[in-house]
SEBAVO-935754 format. One line per field, with one value per residue (C-alpha): residue number from 1; y, x negated, z. Coordinates in steps of 0.1 Angstrom, whole numbers, padded with zeros to 4 digits. Each point is the difference from the previous one (the first is absolute). Layout:
N
k	NUM ...
py	Y ...
px	X ...
pz	Z ...
This chain:
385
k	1 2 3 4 5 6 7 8 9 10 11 12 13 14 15 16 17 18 19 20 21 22 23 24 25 26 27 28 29 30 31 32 33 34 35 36 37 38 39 40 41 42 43 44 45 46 47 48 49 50 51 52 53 54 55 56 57 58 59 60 61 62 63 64 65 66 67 68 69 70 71 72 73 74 75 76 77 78 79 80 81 82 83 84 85 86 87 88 89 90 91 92 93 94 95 96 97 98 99 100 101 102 103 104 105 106 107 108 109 110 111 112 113 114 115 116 117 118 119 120 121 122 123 124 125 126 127 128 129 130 131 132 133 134 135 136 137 138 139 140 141 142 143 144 145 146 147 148 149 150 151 152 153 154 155 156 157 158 159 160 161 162 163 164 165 166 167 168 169 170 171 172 173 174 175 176 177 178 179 180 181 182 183 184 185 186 187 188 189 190 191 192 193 194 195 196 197 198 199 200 201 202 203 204 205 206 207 208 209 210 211 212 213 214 215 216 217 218 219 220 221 222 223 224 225 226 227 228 229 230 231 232 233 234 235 236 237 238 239 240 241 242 243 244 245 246 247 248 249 250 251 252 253 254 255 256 257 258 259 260 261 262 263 264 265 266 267 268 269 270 271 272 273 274 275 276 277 278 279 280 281 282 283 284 285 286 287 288 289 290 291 292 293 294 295 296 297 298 299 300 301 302 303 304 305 306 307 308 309 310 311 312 313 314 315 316 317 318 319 320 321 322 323 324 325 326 327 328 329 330 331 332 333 334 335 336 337 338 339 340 341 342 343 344 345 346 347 348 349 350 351 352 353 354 355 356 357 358 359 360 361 362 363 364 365 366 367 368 369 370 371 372 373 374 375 376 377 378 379 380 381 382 383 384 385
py	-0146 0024 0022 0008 0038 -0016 0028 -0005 0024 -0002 0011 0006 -0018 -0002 0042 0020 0007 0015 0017 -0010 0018 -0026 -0011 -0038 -0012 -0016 -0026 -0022 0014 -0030 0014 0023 0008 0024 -0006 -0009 -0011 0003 0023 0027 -0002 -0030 -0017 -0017 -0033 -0029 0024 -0015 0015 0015 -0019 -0017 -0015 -0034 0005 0026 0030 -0008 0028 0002 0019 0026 0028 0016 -0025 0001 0012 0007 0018 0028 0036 0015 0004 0011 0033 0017 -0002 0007 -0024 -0015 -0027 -0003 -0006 -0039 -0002 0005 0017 0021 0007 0023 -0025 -0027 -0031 -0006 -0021 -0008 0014 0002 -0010 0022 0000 0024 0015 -0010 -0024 -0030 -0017 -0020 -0023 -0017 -0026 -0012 -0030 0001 -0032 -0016 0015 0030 -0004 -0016 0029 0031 -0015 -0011 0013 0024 0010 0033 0006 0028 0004 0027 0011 0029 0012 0028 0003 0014 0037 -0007 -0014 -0031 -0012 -0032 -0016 -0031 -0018 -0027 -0028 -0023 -0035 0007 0020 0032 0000 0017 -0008 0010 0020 0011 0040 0005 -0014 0003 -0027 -0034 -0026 -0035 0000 -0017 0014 0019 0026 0032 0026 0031 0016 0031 -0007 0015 -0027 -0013 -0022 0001 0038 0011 0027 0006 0020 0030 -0019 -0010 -0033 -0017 -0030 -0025 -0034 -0028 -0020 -0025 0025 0009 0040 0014 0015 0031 0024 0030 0013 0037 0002 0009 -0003 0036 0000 0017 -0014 0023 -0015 -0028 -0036 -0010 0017 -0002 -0028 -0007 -0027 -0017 -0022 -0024 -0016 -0030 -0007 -0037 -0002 -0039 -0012 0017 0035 0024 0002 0035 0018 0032 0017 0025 0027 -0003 0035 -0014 -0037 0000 0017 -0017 -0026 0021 0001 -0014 0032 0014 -0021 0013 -0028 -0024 -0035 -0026 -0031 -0038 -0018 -0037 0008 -0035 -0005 0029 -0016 0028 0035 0014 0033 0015 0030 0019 0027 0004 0001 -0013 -0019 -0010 -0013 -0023 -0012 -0020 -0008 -0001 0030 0040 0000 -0030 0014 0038 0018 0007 -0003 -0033 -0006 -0018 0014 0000 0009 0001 0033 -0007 -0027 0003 -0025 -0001 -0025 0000 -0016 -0010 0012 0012 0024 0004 0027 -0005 0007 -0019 -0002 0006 -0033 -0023 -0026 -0006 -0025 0008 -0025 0001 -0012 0001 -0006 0005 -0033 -0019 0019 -0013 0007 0026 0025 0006 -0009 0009 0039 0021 0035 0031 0028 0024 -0014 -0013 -0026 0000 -0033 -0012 -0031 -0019 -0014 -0028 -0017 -0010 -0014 0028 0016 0030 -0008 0028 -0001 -0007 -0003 0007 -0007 0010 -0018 0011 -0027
px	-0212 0015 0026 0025 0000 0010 0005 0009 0000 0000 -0024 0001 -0032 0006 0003 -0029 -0024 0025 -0001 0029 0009 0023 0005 0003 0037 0010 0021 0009 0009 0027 0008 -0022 0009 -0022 0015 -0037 0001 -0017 0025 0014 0041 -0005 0029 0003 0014 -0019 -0031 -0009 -0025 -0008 0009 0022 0022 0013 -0003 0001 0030 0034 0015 0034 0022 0002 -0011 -0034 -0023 -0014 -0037 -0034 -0026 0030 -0020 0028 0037 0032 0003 -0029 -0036 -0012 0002 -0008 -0014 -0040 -0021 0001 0039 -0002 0008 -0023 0003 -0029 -0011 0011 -0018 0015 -0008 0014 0033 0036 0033 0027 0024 -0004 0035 0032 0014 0014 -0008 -0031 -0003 -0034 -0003 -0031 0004 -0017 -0022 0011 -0022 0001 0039 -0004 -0027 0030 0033 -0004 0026 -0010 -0032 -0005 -0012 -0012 0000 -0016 0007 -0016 0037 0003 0041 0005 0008 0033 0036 -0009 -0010 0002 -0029 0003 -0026 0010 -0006 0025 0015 0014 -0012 0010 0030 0006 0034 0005 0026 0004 -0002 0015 -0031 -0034 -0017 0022 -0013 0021 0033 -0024 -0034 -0011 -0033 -0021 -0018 -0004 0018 0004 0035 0034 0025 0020 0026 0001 0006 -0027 -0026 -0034 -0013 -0022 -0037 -0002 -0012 0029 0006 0020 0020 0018 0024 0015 0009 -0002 -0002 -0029 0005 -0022 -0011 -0011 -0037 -0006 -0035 0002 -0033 -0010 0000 -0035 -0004 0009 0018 0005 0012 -0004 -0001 -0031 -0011 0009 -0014 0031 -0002 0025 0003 0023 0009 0014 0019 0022 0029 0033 -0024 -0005 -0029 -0020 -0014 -0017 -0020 -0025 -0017 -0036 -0016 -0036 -0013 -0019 0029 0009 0027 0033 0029 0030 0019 -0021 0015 0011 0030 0012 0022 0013 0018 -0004 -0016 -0010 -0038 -0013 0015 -0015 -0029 -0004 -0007 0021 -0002 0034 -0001 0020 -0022 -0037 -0009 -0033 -0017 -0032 -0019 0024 -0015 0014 -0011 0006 -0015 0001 -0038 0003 0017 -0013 -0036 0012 -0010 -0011 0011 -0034 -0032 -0022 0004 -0012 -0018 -0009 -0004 -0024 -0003 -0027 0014 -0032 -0015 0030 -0012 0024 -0004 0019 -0002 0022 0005 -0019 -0019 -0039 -0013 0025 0002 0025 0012 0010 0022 0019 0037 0011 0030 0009 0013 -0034 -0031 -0025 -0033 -0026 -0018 -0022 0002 -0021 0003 -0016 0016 -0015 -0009 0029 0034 0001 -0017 -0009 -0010 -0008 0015 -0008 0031 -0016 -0022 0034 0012 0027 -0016 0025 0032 0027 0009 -0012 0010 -0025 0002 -0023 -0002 -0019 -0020
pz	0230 -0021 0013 -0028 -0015 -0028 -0034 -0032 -0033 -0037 -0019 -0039 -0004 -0039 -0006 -0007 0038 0018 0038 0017 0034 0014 0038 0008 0001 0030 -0005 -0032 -0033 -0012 -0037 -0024 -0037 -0012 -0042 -0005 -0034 -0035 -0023 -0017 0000 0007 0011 0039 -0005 0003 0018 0036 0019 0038 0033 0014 -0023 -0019 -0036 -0023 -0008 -0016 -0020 -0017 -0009 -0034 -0020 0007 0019 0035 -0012 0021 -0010 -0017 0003 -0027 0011 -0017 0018 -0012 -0001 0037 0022 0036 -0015 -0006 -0026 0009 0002 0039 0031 0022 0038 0012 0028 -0013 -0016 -0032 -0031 -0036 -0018 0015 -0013 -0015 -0038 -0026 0004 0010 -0027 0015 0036 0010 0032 0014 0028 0014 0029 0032 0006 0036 0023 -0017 0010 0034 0010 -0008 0010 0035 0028 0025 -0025 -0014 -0038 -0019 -0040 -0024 -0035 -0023 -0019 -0026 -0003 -0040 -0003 -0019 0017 -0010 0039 0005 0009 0030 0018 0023 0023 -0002 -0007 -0038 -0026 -0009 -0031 -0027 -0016 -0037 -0010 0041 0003 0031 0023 -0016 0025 0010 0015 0004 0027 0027 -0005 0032 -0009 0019 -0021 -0017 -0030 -0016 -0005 0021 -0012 0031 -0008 -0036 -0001 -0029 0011 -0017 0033 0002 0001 0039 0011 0016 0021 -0015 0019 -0022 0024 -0012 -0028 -0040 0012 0020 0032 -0002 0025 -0019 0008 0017 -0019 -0038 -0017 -0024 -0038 -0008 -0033 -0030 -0020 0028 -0003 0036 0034 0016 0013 0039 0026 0012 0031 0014 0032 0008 0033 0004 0021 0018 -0020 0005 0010 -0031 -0011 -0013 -0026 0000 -0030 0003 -0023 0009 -0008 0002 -0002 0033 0020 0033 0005 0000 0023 -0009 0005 -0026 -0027 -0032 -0004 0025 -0005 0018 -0003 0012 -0023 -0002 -0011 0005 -0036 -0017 -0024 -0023 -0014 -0025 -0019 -0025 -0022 -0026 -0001 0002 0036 0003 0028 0012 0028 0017 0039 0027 0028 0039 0014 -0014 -0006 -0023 -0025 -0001 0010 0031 0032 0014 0038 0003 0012 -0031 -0039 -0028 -0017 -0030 -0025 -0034 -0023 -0030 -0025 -0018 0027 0017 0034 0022 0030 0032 0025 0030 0038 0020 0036 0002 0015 -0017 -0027 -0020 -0031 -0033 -0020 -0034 -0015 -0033 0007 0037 0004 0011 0007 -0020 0014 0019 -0021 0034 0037 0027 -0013 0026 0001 -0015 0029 0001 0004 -0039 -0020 -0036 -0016 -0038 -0014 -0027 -0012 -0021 0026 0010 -0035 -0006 -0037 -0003 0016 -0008 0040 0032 0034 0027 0043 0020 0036 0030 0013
């Protein structure tokens, strides 16, 4: 019988052979968007792609479009932005482009629905969540990026100065912005990720960051690029629940302390309604890597609370082998399945492993003995018999 160290990670299979030092996640990763599309300024409605969710992104809005795959920006020609249109974390697995607007002409919304057990797995009472987001907050004043999780989509009203994000009178969200407006009061901010609340409200409820990303781009368009984490603590109806945000310094950092957040909220929320993830912008914040999932490891490199990791992963796409190192016992075996999505597993690559001497094991596997071809990602668990 198998006992079940269950861990799961993503891996880039598409990219180039690529070494990946990544530890196993412990729990579930719910929602990943990676903006893993095909493009150049190209723009995001209509694009559907990653986990987790029921159909494909909504923009609206005006002016200059929600684009992935942007490496140029109004400000200037350096950028955080890569060569692909992305973010980079050192640490952290990363694929694709990342969304952001050219400058700050006009007001662009996206939405992207949860599917239902995507929903049912991150709004239960008495559970604790955890989210992570790449975020570059623009150089200018023109702060006003938002990210939440929430019931209603993030607004922008035409013609409306006096608030750069609204959302509708009984939309309830968590996230993270760049933005200071509270209350309708306008504010571009100074660059530091914020945690922001709707309640039943058109304004944000902000609480302003401690942590203010450097500008070491010359001449800049962004601030560099930080590794925000968020943890949601649901709490009973009629208790407030909890938000705290976190600036990770490195990818494979341990879980932090809640007293170590950068931002803090509360407020008592009726989550079981929130089905979606909304983004707003004025400006040209840009965002990228969006996880969720229900434990810290999930949705970073950190730390797994479980007793075995991964070391490294290598995959050849000519031959599309891929090799895992991980922990492991001398004397043991152990099974090595696949997903492709994370919703059913679909198969073993191998069981009946026996461990390598040493306390890790490095195996070979051919991906297309098991009907895969070149898949652009897996999901691997690896179960001690």
């Amino acid at each position: 019988m198998k006992k079940s160290h269950r861990r799961k990670l993503i891996v880039p299979l598409a990219a180039a052979a690529t070494l990946l030092t990544v530890p196993f996640v412990g729990a579930d990763l719910i929602l990943l968007e990676q903006f893993d599309y095909e493009g150049v300024n190209t723009p995001l409605n209509s694009l559907e792609s990653g986990l987790g969710w029921d159909g494909a992104w909504l923009v609206t809005g005006w002016g200059r479009n929600y684009d992935i795959g942007r490496t140029a920006y109004a400000n200037g020609t350096a950028s955080t932005a890569n060569d692909r249109g992305g973010l980079e974390f050192e640490g952290l697995p990363t694929a694709g482009s990342a969304l952001g607007r050219f400058g700050t002409a006009g007001q662009r919304q996206a939405q992207r629905t949860l599917t239902a057990a995507s929903k049912a797995a991150l709004t239960a009472d008495g559970s604790t969540i955890w989210f992570s987001v790449l975020a570059g907050g623009p150089s200018n004043g023109n702060k006003y990026g938002t990210l939440i999780f929430a019931t209603d989509p993030l607004i922008a009203e035409q013609g409306v100065a006096n608030n750069g994000n609204l959302s509708s009178a009984t939309g309830q969200g968590f996230g993270v912005g760049f933005r200071t407006d509270n209350g309708g009061v306008a504010g571009g901010g100074t660059g530091s990720p914020n945690a922001v609340a709707f309640i039943n409200s058109e304004s944000a409820t902000v609480a302003e960051g401690t942590f203010l990303p450097e500008i070491t781009t010359d001449p800049a368009t962004h601030h560099d690029t930080s590794l925000i984490v968020g943890k949601i603590n649901w709490k009973a109806n009629g208790t407030e629940d909890e938000l705290f945000l976190f600036n990770m310094a490195a990818a494979n950092d341990p879980e932090p302390a809640e007293g170590d957040a950068i931002a803090s909220l509360t407020a008592d929320f009726d989550q079981s309604n929130f089905t979606l993830i909304s983004l707003q912008d004025t400006g040209s914040t840009i965002y990228d890597e969006i996880r969720f999932g229900t434990a810290f490891s999930d949705v970073t490199s950190g730390v797994s609370a479980g007793p075995f990791r991964i070391q490294t992963i290598d995959y050849d796409k000519d031959t599309t082998t891929v090799t895992l190192t991980w922990d492991s016992n001398e004397g043991e075996k152990y099974t090595v399945s696949y997903s492709t999505d994370l919703q059913e597993w679909d198969g073993d690559l191998a069981d009946g492993v026996d461990a390598d001497a040493g306390d890790s094991t490095t195996k070979s596997f051919d991906l297309s003995l098991a009907g895969l071809g070149a898949p652009t990602q897996l999901f691997f668990r690896i179960e001690k018999e």
